[in-house]
N, C-alpha and C positions, 0 to 999 in steps of 0.2 A: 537492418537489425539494430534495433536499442540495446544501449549500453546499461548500469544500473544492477539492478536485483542483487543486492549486498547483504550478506547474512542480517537479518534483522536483527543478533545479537548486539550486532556491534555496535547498537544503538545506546549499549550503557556503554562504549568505549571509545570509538574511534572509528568514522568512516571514513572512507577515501575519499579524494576530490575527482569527478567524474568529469574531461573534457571533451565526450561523446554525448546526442541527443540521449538522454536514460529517462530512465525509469522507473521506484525505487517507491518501497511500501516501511513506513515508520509504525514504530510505538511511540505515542506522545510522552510516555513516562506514566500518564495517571490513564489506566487501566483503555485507551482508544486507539485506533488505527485510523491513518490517512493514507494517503496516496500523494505523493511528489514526480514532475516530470519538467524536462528544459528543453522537449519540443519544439522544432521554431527559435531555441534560442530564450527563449521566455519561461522565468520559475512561474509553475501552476501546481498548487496543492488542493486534492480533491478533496473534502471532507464532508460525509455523512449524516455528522450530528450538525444540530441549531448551533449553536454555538462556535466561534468563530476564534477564541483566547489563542493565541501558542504558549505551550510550556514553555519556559526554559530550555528543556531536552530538546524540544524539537526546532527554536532558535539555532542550536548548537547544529543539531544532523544537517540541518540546512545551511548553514553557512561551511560547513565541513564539505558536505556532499556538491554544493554548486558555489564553489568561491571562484569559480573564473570566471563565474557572470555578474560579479560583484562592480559596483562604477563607486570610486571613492570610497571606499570603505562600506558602502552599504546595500545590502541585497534586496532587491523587490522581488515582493512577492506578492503574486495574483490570486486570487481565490474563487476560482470561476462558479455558479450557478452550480449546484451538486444535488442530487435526492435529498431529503431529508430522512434519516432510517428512521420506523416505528418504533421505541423500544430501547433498551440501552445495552442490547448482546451482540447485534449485528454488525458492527462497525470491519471487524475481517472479512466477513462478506462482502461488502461494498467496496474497500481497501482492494481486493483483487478484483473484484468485476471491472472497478475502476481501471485497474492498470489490465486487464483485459482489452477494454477497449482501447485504450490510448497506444497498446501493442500493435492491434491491429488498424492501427491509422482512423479510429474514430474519436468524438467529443464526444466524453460522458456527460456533460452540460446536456447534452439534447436524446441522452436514453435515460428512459423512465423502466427500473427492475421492478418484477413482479416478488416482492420481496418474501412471499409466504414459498417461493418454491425455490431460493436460491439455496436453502441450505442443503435440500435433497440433491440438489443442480450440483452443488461439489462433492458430494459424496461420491455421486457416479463420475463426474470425470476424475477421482481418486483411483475406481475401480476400472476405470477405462484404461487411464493414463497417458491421457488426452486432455486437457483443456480447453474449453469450449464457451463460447457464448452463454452470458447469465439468461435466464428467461426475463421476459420485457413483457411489460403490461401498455396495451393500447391507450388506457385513458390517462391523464397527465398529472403528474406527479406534483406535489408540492417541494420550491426548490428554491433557494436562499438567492439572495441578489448577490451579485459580482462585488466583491472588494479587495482591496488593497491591502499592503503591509510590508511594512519597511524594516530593516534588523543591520543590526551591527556586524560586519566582517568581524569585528574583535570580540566578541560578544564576551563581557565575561560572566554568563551564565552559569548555573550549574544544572548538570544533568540530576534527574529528579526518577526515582526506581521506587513506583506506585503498582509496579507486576510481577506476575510468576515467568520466570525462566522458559516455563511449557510453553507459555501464550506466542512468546517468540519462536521459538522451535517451531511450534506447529505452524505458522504462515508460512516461516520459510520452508517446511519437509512441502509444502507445498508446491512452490515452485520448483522445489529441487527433485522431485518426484514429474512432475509435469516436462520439465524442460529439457533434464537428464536424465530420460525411460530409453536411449536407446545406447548409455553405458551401461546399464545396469545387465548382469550376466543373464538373469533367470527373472522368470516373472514371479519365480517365488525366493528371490536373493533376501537376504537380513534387512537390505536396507529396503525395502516394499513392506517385507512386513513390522519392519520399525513404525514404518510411517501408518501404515493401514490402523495399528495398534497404540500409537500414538491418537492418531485422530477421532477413533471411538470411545478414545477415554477420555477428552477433552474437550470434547460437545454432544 
């Protein structure tokens, strides 16, 4: 079992430093979603879009979130081979399929999503309350080359708040819905249909 899954709020505030293999879905600050994991021992951050910059923000969540893998004061980090998304709305989608797979002991590097059916694909494991496998398209994806990246343990960046409060909310009602369905009293408790009514109003 990985560690990880931290309010994604706490991305404007403060995350804990995590000494277990985790697993852990960011807001960059300007309006995207990654994916971070220290699997193996080794920071990998998935990322969906072309572009490769780190905020500020997400400088900070990472040296916060994995400082005990830091050598010298400073954190490597890896950027392995990732889908590229169509688009500029999908990035939560691939941010969880991401940490989907790496849950279940695979490399997103080498699964290509069918990205026209992921959004229905969470709906239903919303309504399931189950999380399941993104749909995967056979033919091969176009997918950025492997890079590097280095950051300051001391970083003194500043966190950077480019989004709405829901956008956070809503990834995490996710996992906490998915991961936590066998505390919840009734399958029609407040917090089901918080989440249910959360989610079709914000996509």
């Amino acid at each position: 079992m990985h560690g990880g899954w931290q309010d994604t709020l706490l991305c404007q505030t403060f995350l804990s430093a995590v000494t277990d293999e985790s697993v852990q879905i960011h807001h960059t600050g300007k309006k995207h979603w990654v994916c971070s994991t220290s699997i193996n021992g080794h920071l990998r951050v998935y990322d969906s879009s072309s572009s490769k910059n780190f905020t500020s923000s997400m400088e900070i969540q990472l040296a916060e979130c994995y400082q005990t893998l830091a050598t010298d004061r400073t954190l490597a980090v890896e950027l392995p081979p990732a889908q590229t998304q169509q688009g500029g709305v999908d990035c939560g989608l691939f941010a969880i399929a991401f940490a989907y797979e790496l849950a279940d002991g695979n490399d997103p590097s080498e699964v290509s999503f069918d990205q026209r059916k992921m959004h229905q694909h969470l709906v239903h494991c919303l309504e399931k309350g189950r999380l399941e496998a993104f749909p995967r398209q056979l033919n091969t994806a176009r997918f950025n080359k492997r890079q590097t990246y280095d950051i300051s343990s001391r970083s003194n960046s500043k966190r950077e708040y480019y989004f709405e409060n829901h956008e956070c909310q809503l990834v995490f009602f996710v996992f906490v819905f998915v991961f936590c369905k066998p505390f919840f009293a009734t399958d029609s408790s407040p917090v089901q249909t918080g989440i249910f009514q959360a989610f079709h109003a914000f996509t």
